[in-house]
GUGU-27382 format. One line per field, with one value per atom (N, C-alpha, C, CB): residue number from 1; chain; residue in three letters; x negated, y negated, z; atom name. Coordinates in steps of 0.2 Angstrom, whole numbers, plus 2048, in hexadecimal, padded with zeros to 3 digits. Last residue first. Glycine has a CB too. Example, Ala and Ser with C-alpha at 12.3 -4.5 7.8 and 13.67 -1.06 7.14 Angstrom:
pos <- c(2,2,2,2,1,1,1,1) $
unit <- c(A,A,A,A,A,A,A,A) $
code <- c(SER,SER,SER,SER,ALA,ALA,ALA,ALA) $
x <- c(7C0,7BC,7C0,7BA,7BE,7C2,7BE,7C7) $
y <- c(80B,805,800,803,81C,816,810,816) $
z <- c(823,824,827,81D,827,827,827,82D) $
site <- c(N,CA,C,CB,N,CA,C,CB) $
This chain:
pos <- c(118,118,118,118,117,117,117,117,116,116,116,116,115,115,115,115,114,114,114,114,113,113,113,113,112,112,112,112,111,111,111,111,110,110,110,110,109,109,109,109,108,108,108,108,107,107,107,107,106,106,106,106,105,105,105,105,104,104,104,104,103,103,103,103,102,102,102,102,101,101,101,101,100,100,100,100,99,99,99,99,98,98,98,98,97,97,97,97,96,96,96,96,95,95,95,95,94,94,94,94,93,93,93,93,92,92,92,92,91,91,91,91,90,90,90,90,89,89,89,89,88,88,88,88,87,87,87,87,86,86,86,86,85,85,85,85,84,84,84,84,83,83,83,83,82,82,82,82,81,81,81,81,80,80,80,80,79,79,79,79,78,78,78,78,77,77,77,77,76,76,76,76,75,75,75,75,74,74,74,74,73,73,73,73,72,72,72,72,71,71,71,71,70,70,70,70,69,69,69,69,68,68,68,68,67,67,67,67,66,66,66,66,65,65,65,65,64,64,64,64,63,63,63,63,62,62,62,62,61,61,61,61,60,60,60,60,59,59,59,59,58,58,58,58,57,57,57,57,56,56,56,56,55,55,55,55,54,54,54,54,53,53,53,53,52,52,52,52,51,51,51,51,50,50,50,50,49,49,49,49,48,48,48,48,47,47,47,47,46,46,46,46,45,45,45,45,44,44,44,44,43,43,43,43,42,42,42,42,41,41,41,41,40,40,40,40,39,39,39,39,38,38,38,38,37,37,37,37,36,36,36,36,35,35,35,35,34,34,34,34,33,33,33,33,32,32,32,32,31,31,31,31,30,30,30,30,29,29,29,29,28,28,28,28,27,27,27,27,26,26,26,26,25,25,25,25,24,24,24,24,23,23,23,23,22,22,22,22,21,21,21,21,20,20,20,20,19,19,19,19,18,18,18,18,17,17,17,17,16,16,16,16,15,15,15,15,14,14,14,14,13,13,13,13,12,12,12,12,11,11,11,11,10,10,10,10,9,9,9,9,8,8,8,8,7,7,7,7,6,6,6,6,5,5,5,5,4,4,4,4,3,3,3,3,2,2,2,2,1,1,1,1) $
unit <- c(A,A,A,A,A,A,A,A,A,A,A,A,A,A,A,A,A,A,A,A,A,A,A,A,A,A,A,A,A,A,A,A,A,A,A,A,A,A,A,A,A,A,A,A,A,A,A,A,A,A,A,A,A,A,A,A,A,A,A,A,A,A,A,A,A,A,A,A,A,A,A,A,A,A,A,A,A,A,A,A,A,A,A,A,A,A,A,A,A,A,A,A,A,A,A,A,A,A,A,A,A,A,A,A,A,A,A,A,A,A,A,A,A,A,A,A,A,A,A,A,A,A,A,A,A,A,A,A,A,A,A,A,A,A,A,A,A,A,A,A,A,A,A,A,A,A,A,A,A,A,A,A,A,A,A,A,A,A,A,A,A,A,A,A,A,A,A,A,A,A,A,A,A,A,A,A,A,A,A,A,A,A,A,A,A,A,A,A,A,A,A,A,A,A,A,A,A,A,A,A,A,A,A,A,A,A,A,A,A,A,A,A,A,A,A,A,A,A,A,A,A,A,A,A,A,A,A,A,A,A,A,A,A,A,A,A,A,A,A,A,A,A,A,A,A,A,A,A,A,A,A,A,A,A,A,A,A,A,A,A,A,A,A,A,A,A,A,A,A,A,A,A,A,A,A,A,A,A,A,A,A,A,A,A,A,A,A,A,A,A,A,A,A,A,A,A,A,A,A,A,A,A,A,A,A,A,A,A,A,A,A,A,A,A,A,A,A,A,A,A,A,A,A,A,A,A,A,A,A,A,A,A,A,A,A,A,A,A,A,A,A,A,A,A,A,A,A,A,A,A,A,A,A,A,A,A,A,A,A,A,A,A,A,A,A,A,A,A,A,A,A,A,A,A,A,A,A,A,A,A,A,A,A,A,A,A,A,A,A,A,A,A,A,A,A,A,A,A,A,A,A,A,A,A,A,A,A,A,A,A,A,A,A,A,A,A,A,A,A,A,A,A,A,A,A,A,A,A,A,A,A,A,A,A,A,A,A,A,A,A,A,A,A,A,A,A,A,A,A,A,A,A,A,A,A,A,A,A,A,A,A,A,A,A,A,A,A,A,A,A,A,A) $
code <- c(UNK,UNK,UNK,UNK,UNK,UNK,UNK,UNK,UNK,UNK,UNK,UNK,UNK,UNK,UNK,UNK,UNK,UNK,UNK,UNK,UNK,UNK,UNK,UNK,UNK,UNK,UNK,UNK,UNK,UNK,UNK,UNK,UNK,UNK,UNK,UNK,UNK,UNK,UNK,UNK,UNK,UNK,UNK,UNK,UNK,UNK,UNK,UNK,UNK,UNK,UNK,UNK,UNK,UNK,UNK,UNK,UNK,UNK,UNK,UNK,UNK,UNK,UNK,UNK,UNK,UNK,UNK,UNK,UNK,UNK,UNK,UNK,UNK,UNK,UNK,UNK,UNK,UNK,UNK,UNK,UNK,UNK,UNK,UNK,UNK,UNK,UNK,UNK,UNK,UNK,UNK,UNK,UNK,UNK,UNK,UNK,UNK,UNK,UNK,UNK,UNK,UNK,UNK,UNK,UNK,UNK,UNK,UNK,UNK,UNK,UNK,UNK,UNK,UNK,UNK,UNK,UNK,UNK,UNK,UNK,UNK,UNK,UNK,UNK,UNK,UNK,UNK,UNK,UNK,UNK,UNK,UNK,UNK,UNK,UNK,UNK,UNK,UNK,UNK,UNK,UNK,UNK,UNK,UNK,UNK,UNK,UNK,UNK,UNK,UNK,UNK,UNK,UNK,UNK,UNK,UNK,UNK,UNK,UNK,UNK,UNK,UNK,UNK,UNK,UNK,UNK,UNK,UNK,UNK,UNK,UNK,UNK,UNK,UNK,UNK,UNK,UNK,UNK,UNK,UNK,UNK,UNK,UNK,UNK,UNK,UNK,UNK,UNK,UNK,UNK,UNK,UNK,UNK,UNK,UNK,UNK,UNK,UNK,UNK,UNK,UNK,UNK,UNK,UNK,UNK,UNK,UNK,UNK,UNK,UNK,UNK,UNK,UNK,UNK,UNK,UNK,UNK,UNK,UNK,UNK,UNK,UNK,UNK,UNK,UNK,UNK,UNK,UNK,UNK,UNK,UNK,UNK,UNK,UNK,UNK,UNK,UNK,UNK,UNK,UNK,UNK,UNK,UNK,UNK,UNK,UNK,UNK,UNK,UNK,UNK,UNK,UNK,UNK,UNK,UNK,UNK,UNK,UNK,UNK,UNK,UNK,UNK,UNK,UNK,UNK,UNK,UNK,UNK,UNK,UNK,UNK,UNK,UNK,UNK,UNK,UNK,UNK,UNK,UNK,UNK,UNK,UNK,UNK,UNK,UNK,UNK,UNK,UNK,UNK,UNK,UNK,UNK,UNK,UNK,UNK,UNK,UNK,UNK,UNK,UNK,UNK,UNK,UNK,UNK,UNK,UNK,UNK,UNK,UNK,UNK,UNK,UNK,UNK,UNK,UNK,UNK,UNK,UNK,UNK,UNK,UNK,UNK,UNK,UNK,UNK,UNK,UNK,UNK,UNK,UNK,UNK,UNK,UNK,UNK,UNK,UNK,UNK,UNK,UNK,UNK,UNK,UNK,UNK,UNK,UNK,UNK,UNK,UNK,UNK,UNK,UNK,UNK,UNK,UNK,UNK,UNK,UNK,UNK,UNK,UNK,UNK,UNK,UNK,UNK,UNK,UNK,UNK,UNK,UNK,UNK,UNK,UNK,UNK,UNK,UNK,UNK,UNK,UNK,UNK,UNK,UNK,UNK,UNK,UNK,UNK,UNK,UNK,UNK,UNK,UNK,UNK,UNK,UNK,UNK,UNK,UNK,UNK,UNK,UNK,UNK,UNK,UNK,UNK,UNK,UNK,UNK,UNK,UNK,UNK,UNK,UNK,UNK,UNK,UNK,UNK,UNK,UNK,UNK,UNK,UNK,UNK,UNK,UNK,UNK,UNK,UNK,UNK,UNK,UNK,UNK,UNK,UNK,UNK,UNK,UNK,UNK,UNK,UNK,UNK,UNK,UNK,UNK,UNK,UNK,UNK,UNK,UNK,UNK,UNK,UNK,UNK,UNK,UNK,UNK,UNK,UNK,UNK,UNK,UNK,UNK,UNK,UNK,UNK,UNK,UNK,UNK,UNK,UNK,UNK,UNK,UNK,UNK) $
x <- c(875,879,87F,875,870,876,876,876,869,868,86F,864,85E,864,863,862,859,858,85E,85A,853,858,857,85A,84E,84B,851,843,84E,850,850,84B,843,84A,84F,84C,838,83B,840,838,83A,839,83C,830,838,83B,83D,838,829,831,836,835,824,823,828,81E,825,827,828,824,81E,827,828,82B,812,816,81E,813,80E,810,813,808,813,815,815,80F,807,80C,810,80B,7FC,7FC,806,7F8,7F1,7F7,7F6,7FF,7E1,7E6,7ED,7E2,7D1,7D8,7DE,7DA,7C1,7C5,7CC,7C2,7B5,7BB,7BE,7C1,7A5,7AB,7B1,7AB,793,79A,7A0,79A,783,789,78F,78A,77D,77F,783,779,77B,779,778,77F,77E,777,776,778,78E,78A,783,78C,794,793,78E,793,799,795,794,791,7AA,7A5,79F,7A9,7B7,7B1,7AD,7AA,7C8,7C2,7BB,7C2,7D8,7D1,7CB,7CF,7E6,7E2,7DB,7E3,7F8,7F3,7EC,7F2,801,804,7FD,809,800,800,803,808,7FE,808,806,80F,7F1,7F5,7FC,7F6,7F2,7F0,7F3,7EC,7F7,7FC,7FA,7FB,7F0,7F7,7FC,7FA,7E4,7E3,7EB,7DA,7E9,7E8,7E8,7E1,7EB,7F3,7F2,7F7,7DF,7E5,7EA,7E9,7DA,7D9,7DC,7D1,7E0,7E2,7DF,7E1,7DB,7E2,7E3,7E4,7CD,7D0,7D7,7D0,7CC,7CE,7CE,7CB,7DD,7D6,7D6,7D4,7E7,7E7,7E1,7EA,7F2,7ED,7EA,7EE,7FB,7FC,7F4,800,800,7FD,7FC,803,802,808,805,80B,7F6,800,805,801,7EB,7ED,7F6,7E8,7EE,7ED,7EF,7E5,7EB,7F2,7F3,7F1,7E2,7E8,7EC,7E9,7D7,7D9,7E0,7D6,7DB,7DC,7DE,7D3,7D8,7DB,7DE,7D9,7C9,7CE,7D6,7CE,7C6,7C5,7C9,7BF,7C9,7CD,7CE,7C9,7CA,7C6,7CD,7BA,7D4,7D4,7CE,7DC,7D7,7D7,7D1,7D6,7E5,7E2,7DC,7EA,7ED,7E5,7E1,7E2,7F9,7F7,7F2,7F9,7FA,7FD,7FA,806,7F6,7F1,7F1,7F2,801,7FB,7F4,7F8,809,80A,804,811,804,807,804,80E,805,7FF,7FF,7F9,814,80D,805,80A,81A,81A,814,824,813,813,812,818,815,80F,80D,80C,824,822,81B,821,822,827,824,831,819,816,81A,815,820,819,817,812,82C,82E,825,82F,826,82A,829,832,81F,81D,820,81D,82C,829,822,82A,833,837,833,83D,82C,82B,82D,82E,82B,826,826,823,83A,837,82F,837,837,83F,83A,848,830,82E,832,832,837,831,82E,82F,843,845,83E,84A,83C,840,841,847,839,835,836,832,845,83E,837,83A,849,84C,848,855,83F,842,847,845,837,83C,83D,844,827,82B,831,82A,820,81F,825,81C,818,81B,81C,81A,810,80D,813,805,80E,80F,810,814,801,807,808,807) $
y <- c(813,80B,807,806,81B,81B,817,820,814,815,816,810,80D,813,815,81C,801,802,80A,7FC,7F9,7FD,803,800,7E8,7F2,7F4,7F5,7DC,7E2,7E8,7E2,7D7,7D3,7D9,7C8,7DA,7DE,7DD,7DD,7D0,7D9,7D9,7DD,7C7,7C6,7CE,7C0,7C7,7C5,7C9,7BE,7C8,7CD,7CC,7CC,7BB,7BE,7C6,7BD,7B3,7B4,7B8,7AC,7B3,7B8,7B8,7B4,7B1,7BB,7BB,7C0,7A3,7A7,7AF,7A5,7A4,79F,7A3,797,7B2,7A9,7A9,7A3,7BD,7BB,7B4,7BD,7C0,7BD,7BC,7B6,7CC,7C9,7C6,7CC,7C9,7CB,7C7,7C6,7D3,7CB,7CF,7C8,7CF,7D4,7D1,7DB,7D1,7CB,7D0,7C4,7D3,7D5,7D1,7DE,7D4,7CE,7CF,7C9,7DE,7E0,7D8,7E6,7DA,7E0,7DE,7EB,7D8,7D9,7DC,7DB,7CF,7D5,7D6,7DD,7C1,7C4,7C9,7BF,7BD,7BA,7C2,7B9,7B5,7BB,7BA,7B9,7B8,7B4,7B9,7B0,7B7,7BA,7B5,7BB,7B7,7B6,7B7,7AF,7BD,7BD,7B7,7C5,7B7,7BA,7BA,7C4,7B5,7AF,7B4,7A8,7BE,7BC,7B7,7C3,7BE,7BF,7BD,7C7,7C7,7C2,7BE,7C4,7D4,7CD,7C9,7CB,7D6,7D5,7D2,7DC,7DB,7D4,7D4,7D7,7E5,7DF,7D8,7DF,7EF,7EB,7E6,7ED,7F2,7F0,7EB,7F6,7F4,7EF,7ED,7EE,803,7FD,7F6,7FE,807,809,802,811,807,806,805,80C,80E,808,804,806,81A,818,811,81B,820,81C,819,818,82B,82B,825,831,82C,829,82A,81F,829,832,831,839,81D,820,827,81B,81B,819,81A,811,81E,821,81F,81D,817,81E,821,821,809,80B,816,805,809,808,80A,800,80A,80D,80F,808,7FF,807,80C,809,7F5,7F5,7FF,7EE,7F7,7F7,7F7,7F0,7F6,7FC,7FD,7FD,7E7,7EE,7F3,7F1,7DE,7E0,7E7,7E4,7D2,7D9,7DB,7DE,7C3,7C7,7CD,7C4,7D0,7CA,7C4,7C6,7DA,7D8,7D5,7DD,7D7,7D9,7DA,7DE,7D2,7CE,7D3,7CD,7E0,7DA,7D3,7D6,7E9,7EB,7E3,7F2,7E2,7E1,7E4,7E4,7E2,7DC,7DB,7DC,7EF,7ED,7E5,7F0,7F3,7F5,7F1,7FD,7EA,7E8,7EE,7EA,7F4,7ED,7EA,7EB,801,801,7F7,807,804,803,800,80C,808,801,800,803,813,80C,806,80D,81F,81A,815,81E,81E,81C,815,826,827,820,81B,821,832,82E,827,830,835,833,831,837,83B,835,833,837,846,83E,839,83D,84E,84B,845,84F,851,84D,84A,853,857,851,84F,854,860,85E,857,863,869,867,85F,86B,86C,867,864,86C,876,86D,86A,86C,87F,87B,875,87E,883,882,87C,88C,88A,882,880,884,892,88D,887,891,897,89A,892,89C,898,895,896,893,8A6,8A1,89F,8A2,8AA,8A7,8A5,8A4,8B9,8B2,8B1,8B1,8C4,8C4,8BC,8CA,8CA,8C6,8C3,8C0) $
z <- c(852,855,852,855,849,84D,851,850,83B,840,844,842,82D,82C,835,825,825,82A,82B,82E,815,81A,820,815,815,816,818,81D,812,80C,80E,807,818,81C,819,818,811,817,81B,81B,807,807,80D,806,80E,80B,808,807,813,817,815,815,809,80E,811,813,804,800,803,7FB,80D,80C,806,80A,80C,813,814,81C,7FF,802,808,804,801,7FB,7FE,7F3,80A,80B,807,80A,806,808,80A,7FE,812,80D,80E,80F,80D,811,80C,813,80A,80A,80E,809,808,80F,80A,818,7FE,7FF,804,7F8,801,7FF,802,802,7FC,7FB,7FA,7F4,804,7FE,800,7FE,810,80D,806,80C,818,811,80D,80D,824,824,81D,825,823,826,824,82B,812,819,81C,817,80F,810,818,80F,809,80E,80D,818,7FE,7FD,805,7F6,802,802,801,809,7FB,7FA,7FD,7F3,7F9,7F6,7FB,7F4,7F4,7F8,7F6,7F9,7EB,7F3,7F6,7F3,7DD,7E4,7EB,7E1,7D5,7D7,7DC,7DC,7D3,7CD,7D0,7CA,7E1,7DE,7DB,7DC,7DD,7E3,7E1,7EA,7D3,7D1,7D6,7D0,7DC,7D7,7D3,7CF,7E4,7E7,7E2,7EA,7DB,7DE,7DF,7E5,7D7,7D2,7D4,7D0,7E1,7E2,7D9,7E6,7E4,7E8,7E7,7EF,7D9,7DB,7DF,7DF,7E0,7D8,7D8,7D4,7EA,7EC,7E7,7F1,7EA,7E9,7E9,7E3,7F5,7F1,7F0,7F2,7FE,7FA,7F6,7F6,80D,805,803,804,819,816,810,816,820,81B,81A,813,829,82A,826,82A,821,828,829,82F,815,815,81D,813,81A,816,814,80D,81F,825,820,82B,815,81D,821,821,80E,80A,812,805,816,814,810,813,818,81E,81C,821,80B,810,816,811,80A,804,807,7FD,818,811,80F,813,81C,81D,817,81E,828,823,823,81E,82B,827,82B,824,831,832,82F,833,82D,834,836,837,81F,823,82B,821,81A,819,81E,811,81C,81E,81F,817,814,81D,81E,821,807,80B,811,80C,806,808,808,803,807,80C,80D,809,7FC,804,808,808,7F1,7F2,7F8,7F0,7F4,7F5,7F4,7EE,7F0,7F9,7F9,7FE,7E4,7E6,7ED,7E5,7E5,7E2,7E3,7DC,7EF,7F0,7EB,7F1,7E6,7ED,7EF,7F5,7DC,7DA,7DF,7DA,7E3,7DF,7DD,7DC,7E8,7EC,7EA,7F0,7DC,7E0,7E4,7E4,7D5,7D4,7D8,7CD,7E3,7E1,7DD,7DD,7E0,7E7,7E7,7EE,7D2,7D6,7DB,7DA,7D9,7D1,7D3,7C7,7E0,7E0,7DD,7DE,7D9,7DF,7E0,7E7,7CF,7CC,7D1,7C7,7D5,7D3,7D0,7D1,7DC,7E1,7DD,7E2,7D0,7D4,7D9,7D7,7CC,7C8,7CA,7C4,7DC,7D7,7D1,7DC,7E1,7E0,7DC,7DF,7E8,7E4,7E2,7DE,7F8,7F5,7F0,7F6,7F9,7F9,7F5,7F7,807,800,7FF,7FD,810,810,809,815) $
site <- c(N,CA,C,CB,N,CA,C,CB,N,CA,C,CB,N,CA,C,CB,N,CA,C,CB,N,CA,C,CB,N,CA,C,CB,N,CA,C,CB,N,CA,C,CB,N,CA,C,CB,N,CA,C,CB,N,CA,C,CB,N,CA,C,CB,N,CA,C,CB,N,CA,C,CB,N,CA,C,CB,N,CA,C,CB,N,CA,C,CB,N,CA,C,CB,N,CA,C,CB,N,CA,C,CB,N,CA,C,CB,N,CA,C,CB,N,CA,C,CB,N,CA,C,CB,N,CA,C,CB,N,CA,C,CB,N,CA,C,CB,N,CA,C,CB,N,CA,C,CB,N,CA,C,CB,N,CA,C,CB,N,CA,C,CB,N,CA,C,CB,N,CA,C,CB,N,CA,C,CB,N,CA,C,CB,N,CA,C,CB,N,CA,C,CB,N,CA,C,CB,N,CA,C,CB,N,CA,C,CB,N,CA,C,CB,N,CA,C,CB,N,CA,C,CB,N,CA,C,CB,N,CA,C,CB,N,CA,C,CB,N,CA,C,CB,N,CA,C,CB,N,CA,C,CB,N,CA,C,CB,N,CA,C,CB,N,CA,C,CB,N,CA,C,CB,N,CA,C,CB,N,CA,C,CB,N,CA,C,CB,N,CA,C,CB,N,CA,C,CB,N,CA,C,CB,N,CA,C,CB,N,CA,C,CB,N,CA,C,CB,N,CA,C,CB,N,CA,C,CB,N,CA,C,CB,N,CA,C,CB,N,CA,C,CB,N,CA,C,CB,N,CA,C,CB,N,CA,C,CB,N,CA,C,CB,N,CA,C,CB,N,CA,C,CB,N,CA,C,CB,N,CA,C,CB,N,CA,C,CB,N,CA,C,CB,N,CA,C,CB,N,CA,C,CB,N,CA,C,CB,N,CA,C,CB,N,CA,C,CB,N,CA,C,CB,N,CA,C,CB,N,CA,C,CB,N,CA,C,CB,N,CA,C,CB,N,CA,C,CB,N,CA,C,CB,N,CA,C,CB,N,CA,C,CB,N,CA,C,CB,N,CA,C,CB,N,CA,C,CB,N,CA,C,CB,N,CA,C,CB,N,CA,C,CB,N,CA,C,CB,N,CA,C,CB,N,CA,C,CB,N,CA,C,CB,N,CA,C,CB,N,CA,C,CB,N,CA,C,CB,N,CA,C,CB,N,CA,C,CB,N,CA,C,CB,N,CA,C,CB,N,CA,C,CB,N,CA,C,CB,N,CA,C,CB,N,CA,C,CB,N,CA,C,CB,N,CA,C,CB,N,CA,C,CB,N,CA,C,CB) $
């Protein structure tokens, strides 16, 4: 079976949809892991990387993700407790929103456009 290749407009609608959905996952990647933190707060990073890969298909190292975390931080939305893991006693912070993130979660979402036949 002879194998597919892309014509010149095949590959700029590609290119277009790729960046736009690059764009889409880092403005979105704010309120996700908001609400990912607000529903099982509080949440270590892995739990947290977890549920954000299974519920959107999204890729994000926990480099990546613990950029975002220390930049909520940094904005007062979230904060951090260290506690000790099981077996090992190593220290890993569990995350919470504060007072400031769960309105500012609000506050996003109050924002979402909804698109529906009703």
């Amino acid at each position: 079976m002879p194998v597919h290749r892309p014509n010149e407009d095949e590959e700029w609608l590609d290119a277009r949809i790729e960046s736009w959905v690059e764009t889409y996952k880092k403005s979105m990647l704010t309120p996700a892991i908001l609400a990912l933190i607000a529903e099982h707060q509080p949440a270590g990073i892995a739990a947290i990387t977890d549920a954000l890969t299974q519920r959107t298909g999204w890729q994000i190292t926990e480099r990546g993700l613990y950029r975002n975390v220390k930049r909520l931080q940094d904005s007062g939305f979230i904060t951090n407790t260290d506690v000790s893991a099981p077996r090992t006693g190593a220290k890993r912070k569990e995350l919470s929103l504060t007072t400031l993130g769960e309105q500012f979660l609000a506050g996003i979402t109050d924002n979402f456009i909804e698109l529906s036949d009703d």
